[in-house]
Structure formats: structure tokens, C-alpha cells
C-alpha positions as CSV (number, residue, x, y, z in Angstrom):
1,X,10.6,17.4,-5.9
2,X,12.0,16.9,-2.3
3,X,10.7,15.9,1.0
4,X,11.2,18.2,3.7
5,X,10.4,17.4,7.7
6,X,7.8,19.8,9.5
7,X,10.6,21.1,11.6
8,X,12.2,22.5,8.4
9,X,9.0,24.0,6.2
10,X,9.0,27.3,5.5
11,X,6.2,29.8,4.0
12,X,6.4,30.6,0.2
13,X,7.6,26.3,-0.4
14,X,5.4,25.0,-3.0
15,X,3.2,22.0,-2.0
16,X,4.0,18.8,-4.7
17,X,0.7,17.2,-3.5
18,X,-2.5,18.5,-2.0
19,X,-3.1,18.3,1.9
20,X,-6.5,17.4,3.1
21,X,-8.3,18.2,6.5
22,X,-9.3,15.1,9.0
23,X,-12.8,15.6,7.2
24,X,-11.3,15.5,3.6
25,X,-12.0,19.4,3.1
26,X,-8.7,20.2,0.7
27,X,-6.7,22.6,2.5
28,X,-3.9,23.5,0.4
29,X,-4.1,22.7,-3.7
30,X,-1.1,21.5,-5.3
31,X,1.6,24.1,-6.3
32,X,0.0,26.6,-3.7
33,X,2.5,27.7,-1.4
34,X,2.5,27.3,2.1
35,X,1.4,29.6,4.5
36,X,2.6,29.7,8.6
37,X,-1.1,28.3,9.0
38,X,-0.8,25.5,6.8
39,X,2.9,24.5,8.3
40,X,0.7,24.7,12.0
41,X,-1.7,22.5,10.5
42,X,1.1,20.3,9.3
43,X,2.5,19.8,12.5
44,X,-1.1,19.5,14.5
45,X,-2.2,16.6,12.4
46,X,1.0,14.7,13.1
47,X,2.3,15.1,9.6
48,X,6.2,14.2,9.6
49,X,7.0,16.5,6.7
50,X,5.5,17.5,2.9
51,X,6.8,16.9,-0.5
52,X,7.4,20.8,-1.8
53,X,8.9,21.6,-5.6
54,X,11.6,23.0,-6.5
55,X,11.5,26.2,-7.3
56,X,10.6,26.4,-11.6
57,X,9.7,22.6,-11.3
58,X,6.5,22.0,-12.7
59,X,3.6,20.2,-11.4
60,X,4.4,16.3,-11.6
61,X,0.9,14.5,-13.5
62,X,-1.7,13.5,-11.4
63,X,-5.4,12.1,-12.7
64,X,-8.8,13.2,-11.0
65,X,-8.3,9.3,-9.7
66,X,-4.9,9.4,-8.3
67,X,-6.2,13.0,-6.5
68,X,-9.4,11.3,-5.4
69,X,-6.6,8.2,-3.7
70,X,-4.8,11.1,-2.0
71,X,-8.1,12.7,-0.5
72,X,-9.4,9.3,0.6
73,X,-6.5,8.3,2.4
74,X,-5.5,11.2,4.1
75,X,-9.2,11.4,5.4
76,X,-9.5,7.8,6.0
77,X,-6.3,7.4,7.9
78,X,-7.5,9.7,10.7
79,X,-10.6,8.0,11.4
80,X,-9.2,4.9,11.3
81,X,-7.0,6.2,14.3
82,X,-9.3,7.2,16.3
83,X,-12.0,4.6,16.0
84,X,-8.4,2.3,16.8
85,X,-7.7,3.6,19.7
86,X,-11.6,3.6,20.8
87,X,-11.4,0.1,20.3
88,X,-8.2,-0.3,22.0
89,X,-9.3,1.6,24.7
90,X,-12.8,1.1,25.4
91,X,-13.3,-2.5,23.9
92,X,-16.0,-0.4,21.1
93,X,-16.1,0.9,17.9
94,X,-18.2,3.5,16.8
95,X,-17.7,4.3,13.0
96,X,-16.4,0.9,12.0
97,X,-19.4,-0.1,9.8
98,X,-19.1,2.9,7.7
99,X,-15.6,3.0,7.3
100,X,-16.1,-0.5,5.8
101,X,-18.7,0.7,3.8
102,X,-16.5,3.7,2.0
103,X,-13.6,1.5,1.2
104,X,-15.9,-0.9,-0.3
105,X,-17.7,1.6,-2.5
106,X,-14.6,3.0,-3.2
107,X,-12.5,0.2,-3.5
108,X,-14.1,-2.9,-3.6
109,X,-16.5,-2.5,-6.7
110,X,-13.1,-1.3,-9.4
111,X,-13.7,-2.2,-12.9
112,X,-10.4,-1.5,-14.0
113,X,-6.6,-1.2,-12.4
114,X,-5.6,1.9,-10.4
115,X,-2.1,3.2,-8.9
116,X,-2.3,2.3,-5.7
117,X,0.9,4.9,-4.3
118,X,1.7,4.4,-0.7
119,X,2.2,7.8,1.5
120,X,4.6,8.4,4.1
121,X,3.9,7.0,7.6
122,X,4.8,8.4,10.8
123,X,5.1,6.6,14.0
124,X,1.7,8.4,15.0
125,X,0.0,6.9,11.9
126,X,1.5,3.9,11.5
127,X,-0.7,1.6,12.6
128,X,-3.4,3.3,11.3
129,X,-2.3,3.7,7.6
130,X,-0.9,0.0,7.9
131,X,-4.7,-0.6,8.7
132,X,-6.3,1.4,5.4
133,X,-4.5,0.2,3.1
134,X,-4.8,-3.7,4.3
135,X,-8.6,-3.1,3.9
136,X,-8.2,-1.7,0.2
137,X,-6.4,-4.8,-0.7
138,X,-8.7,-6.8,1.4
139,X,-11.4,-4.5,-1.0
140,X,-9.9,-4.9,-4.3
141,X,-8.9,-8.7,-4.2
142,X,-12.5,-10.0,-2.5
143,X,-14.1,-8.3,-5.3
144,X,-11.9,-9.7,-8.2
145,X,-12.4,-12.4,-6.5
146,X,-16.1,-12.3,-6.9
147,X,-16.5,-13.6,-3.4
148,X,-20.0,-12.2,-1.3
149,X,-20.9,-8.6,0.2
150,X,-21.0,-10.0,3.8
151,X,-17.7,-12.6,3.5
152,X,-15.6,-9.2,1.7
153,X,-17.1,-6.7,4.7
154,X,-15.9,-9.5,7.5
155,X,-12.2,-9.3,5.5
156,X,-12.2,-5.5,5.5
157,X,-13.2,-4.5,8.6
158,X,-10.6,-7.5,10.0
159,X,-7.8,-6.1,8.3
160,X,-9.0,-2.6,9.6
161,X,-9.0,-3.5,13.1
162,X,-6.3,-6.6,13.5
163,X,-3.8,-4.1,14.3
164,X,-5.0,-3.0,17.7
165,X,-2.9,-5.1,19.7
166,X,0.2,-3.3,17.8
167,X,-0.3,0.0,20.4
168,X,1.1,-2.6,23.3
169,X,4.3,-2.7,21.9
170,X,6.8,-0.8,23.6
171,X,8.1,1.9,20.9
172,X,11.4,0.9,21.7
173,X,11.1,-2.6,20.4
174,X,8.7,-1.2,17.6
175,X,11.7,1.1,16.3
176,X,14.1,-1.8,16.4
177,X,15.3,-2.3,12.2
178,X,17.2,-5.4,14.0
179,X,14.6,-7.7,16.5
180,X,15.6,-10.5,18.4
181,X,14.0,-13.7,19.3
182,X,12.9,-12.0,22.3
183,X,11.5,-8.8,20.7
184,X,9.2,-11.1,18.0
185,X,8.2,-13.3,20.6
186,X,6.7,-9.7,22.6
187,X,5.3,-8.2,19.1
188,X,3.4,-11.6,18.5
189,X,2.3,-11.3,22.2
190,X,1.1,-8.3,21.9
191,X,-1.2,-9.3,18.5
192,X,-2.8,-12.1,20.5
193,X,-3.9,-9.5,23.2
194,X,-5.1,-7.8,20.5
195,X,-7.5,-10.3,19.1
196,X,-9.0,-10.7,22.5
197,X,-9.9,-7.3,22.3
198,X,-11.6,-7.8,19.0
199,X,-12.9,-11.0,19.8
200,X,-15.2,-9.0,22.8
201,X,-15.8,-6.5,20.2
202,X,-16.9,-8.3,17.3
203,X,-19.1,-11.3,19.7
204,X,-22.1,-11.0,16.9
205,X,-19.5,-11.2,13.7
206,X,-17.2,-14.1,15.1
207,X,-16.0,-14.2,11.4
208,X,-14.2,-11.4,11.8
209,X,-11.7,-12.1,15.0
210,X,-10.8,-15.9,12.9
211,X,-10.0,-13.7,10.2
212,X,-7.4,-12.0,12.6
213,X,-6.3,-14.8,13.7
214,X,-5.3,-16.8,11.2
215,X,-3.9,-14.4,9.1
216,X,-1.8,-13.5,12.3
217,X,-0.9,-17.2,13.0
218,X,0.2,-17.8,9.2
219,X,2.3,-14.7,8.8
220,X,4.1,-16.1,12.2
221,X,5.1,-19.0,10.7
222,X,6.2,-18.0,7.7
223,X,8.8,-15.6,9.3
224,X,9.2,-17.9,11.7
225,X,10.2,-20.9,9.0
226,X,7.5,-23.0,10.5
227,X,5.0,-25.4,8.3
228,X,2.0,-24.7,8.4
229,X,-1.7,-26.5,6.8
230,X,-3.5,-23.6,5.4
231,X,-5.8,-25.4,3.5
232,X,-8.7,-24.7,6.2
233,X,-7.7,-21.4,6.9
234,X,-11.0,-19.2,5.7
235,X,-10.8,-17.3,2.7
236,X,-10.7,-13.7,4.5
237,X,-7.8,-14.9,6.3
238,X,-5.6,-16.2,3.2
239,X,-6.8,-12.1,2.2
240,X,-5.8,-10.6,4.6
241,X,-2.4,-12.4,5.0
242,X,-0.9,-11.2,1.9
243,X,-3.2,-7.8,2.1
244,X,-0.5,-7.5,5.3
245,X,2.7,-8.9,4.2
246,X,2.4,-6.6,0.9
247,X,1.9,-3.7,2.4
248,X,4.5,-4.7,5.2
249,X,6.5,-4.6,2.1
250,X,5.6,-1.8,0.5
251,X,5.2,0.9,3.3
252,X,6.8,4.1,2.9
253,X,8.4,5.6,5.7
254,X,11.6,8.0,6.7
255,X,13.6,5.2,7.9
256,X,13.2,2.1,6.1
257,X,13.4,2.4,2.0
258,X,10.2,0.9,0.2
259,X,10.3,-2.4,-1.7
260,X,8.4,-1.4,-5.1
261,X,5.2,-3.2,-6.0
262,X,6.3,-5.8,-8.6
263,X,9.6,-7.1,-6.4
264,X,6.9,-7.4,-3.5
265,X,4.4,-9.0,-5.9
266,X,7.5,-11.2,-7.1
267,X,7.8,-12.1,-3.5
268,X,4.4,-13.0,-3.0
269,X,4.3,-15.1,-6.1
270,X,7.6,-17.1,-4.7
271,X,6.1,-18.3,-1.9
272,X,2.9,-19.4,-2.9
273,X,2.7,-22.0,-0.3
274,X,2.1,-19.2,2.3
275,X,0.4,-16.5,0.0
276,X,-2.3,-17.8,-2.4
277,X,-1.5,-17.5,-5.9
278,X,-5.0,-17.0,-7.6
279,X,-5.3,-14.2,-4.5
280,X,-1.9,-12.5,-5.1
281,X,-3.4,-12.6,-9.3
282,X,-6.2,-10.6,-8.0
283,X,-3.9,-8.1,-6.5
284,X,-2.2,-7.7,-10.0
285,X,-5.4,-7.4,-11.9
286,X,-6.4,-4.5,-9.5
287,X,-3.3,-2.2,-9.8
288,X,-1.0,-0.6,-12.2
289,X,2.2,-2.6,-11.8
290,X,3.6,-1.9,-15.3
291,X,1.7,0.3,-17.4
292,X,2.5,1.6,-20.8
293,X,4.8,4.4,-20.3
294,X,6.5,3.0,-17.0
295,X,10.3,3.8,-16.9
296,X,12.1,0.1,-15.6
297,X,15.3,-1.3,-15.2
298,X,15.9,-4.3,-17.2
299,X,18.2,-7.3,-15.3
300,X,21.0,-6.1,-17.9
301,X,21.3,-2.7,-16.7
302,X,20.2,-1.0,-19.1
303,X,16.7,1.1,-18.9
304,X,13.6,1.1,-21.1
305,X,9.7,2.5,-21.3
306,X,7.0,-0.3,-20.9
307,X,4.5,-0.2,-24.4
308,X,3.0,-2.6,-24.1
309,X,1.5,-5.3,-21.2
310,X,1.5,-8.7,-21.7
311,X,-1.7,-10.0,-20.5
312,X,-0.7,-13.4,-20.2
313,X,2.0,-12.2,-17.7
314,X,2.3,-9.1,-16.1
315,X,6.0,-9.1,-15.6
316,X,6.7,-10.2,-18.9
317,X,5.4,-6.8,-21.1
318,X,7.2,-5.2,-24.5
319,X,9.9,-2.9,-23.6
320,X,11.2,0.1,-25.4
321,X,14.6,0.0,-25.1
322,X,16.9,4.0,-23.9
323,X,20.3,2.6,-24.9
324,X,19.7,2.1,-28.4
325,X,15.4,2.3,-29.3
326,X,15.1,-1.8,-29.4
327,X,11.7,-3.2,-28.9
328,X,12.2,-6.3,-26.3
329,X,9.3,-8.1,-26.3
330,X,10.1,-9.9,-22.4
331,X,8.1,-12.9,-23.5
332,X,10.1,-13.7,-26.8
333,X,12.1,-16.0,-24.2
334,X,13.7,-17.8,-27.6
335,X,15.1,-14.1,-28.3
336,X,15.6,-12.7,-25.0
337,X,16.6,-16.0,-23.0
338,X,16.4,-14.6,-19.3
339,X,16.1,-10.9,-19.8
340,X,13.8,-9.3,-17.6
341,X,12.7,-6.4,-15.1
342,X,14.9,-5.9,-12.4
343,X,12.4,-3.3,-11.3
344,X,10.4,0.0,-11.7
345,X,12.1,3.3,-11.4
346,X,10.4,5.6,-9.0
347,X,9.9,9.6,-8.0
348,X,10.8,10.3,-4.4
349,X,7.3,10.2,-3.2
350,X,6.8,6.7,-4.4
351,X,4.8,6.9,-7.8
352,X,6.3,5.2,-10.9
353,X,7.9,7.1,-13.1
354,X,5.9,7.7,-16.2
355,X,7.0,8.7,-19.3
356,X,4.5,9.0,-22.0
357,X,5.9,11.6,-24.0
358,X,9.1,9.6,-24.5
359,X,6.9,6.9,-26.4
360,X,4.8,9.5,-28.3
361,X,8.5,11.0,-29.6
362,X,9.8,7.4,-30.6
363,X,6.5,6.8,-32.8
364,X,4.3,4.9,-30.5
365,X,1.1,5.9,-30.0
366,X,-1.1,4.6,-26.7
């Protein structure tokens, strides 16, 4: 599989994933190949490029579920944009309340894990991709959570709208990999501009803008260094912050590399002054971090399948060793001392690497 840029498709490449219409209608199924109409539509909907296969590679594994993600956000992300910059624009939101409603019914009711892959983001869907998958976290952690309907529908339509404020910011401080005091001081500018906007918006739900808010002001002063008393910040708002700051981690785009889920969970979990630890469990419990089959990297170098999870800690499950077929069971700490993950081996477009067949062949059975 490679990822090739609009400006380089050509007719007869083979599609690695599916593409989807601004309506969800599928378009092009995966391992169809792509016509001059589809590379138009490519480059009308802003797309900044497709992952095609090589040319005998087979079509990579993908469940009804992990199809079902792709739809859904694909979709998703274009309404999201435009109900963004109707807010932006026009101080009103139109579909709001029913783009809560599907990420919650999607989202926000899960009885078990799911992979939750980040796609690509272009600087025309940026913000509006940042926004989507915010609100599934926002989604998946209320409800694990068990907290209310109306308190988890004020956290995900805040984290859908609090980046409105963002379209403010000049692109060329936005494209900046290095910001200076200066540049932050604008960006965070620009976010408070942005709540005022939502505030006006939002005059009947209050709830929603101090959502905004204090996520915003604790995510400031944690890059910032500052202390700060979150203990009356309002649950939505302790959500929402790591909601942000993972996904802040996490985003995939063609300039800045990806950290993996379980280094940004790892993260999370390290600074559990900022980020709530019994919020950043229920953003464990709601996606696959290390499934059975997952292909890591062990803090020795050497490489391994995961069997088996260890529900007691995630990051701690039974590994099946490449190097020489050892089962490390990451817990055993009497056995393994400090032996651990150094992290998850991925495919290009972001999914972890799975390997079932491997286990089946070494006579373990799932």
C-alpha cells in the first residue's frame, strides 16, 4: 500500500480503502480502480491524496465495523464543515442537533472496544476532522462513564463546535511546526474569539460554551507550564480536554508523523494532574489499543504478536515473542523486570498491524 497526492493519481490505480460521497453514498469500493471521474471527485472534495495498492497486493482486512468507521467519518467530516463555517460565519447552526445525535447513536452507546484509525487531514479539513473525532471520544468516554444523555450531548456538541475560533488564525502561523511565544499567544487569541461566538450561539445551553472554555483554559496551561485547580472544572470540560489533547496527538497528516494510540495514552496517563485518570481509563476501555494479534515492539528491540490482554493493565498483555517463539507474559515483572512495549507497529494508513495468522501457525488459537 502507498499514499499517493491528487496531483499524481492516475486511472487504472487500485483504491486501498473505499471513498464515500458528502452524503455517505460509497463511490468507489475497495480494490476498484479509479476512473478520471473518481480522481475529479478526489480533487472537488478537497481530498489531498488516496491510499492505492500495489499492483498484485491484496486487499489489507477490514470488518463491516472498521468499513462502517470509514463511511461515517468521511460523511461526518463534511457536514461538520459546513455547519463550522455557518457558525463561524453567521453566529448559527443549522444541523448541529443531529450531528450530535448520530455520533451518539453511533458512538456513544458501544458495548465493546472498536479501532478507532485516524484518516489523513488536509488543511481544508482540519478543523473539521479535529472536531469529529473529539466528539467520538467525547461519545465513547461519557458513556463508559455512565454519565446522563443531556450532560454527554452538551460534551459532544462542545467538542464539535470549540474549534470555530481556529478559522482566525492566519495559515501562516497555523503551518508553523515551530511557534513562538508570539504565535501561541495569537492561536489562544483566536480560541477566545471563538467561544464568544459559541457563547451567542448556544445562549439557551450555557453548558456548552463552559465546556469550551475550560477545556481551552486547561490545555493552555498545561502547554504553558502553568498550575492550574481543576477540581471545579465541569465534567464535560475534563472530557473534552483529553478528547483534544489525544487526538492533537494522534492526528494524521502529510507533514507531521502520528504518535500511536498507546504512547499518546501513555502520555495522558503521565500527566494525570491535567488529564483525569478514571476519564483517560474510559478511553482505553473504548478502543483497541493492543488486541490479540497486534504486531509491537518490545523496549529490547526485539518484536512480538500480542495473545493475550491483560485486563488488569492494558499495556502490560502476554506477548509472543519473533526472535525466538518465547511467551513474555509483560506482567510477570519478577521475570521480565522492566520489559515492556515500546510501541505498536503500524501500516502506512495508520491501522495496527494485525497478524492473526502468525498466532494460528505458532499454535495459538483466539
Amino acid at each position: 500500500m502507498i499514499f499517493v497526492r491528487h496531483e499524481n493519481l492516475r486511472v487504472g490505480m487500485r483504491l486501498a480503502k473505499p471513498i464515500y460521497d458528502k452524503k455517505g453514498v460509497l463511490l468507489y469500493e475497495r480494490d476498484s480502480k479509479l476512473t478520471s471521474q473518481g480522481i475529479d471527485s478526489v480533487k472537488n472534495f478537497g481530498i489531498i491524496g488516496l491510499y492505492i495498492l500495489e499492483p498484485a497486493e491484496p486487499v489489507p482486512p477490514m470488518s463491516e465495523e472498521d468499513i462502517e468507521f470509514e463511511r461515517f467519518t468521511q460523511a461526518t467530516s463534511f457536514t461538520i464543515a459546513d455547519e463550522l463555517k455557518e457558525l463561524h460565519d453567521h453566529g448559527k447552526v443549522k444541523n448541529l442537533p443531529n450531528i450530535t445525535a448520530s455520533i451518539i447513536k453511533g458512538y456513544g452507546r458501544l458495548d465493546h472496544r472498536i479501532n478507532f484509525v485516524q484518516n489523513l487531514r488536509s488543511k481544508e479539513d482540519e478543523i473539521a476532522k479535529h472536531s469529529l473525532y473529539c466528539a467520538m471520544i467525547c461519545a465513547m468516554i461519557s458513556h463508559k462513564m455512565n454519565i446522563k444523555l443531556s450532560d454527554q450531548n452538551e460534551a459532544v456538541t462542545a467538542a464539535l463546535v470549540h474549534g470555530v475560533g481556529r478559522f482566525d488564525i492566519p495559515e501562516a502561523v497555523r503551518d508553523k511546526k515551530e511557534k513562538t511565544e508570539e504565535d501561541n499567544r495569537l492561536i489562544y487569541e483566536c480560541k477566545k474569539r471563538g467561544e464568544s461566538i459559541i457563547e451567542s450561539a448556544f445562549l439557551s445551553t450555557p453548558g456548552i460554551n463552559r465546556i469550551v472554555s475550560q477545556s481551552t483554559r486547561m490545555l493552555h496551561a498545561f502547554d504553558n507550564h502553568h498550575e492550574l485547580d481543576t477540581r471545579k472544572n465541569v465534567t464535560g470540560a475534563k472530557i473534552l480536554c483529553i478528547a483534544r489533547a489525544f487526538d492533537n496527538l494522534t492526528a494524521m497528516n502529510d507533514v507531521n508523523e502520528p504518535t500511536s494510540e498507546i504512547s499518546a495514552v501513555r502520555f495522558l496517563m503521565s500527566h494525570d494532574e491535567f488529564f483525569d485518570s478514571e476519564m483517560t481509563s474510559a478511553l482505553i476501555d473504548s478502543i483497541n489499543l493492543l488486541a490479540p494479534g497486534t504486531s509491537v515492539e518490545l523496549t529490547n528491540g526485539d518484536k512480538g504478536l500480542v495473545i493475550t490482554e491483560n485486563p488488569s493493565n492494558i499495556l502490560e498483555p502476554v506477548i509472543l515473542s519473533f526472535s525466538d517463539n518465547r511467551i513474555i507474559d509483560l506482567g510477570q515483572k519478577l521475570i521480565f523486570g522492566d520489559l515492556g512495549i515500546k510501541d505498536v507497529m503500524k501500516t502506512m494508513d495508520n491501522r495496527n498491524i494485525i497478524d492473526k495468522e502468525a498466532l494460528k501457525k505458532a499454535g495459538i488459537n483466539l
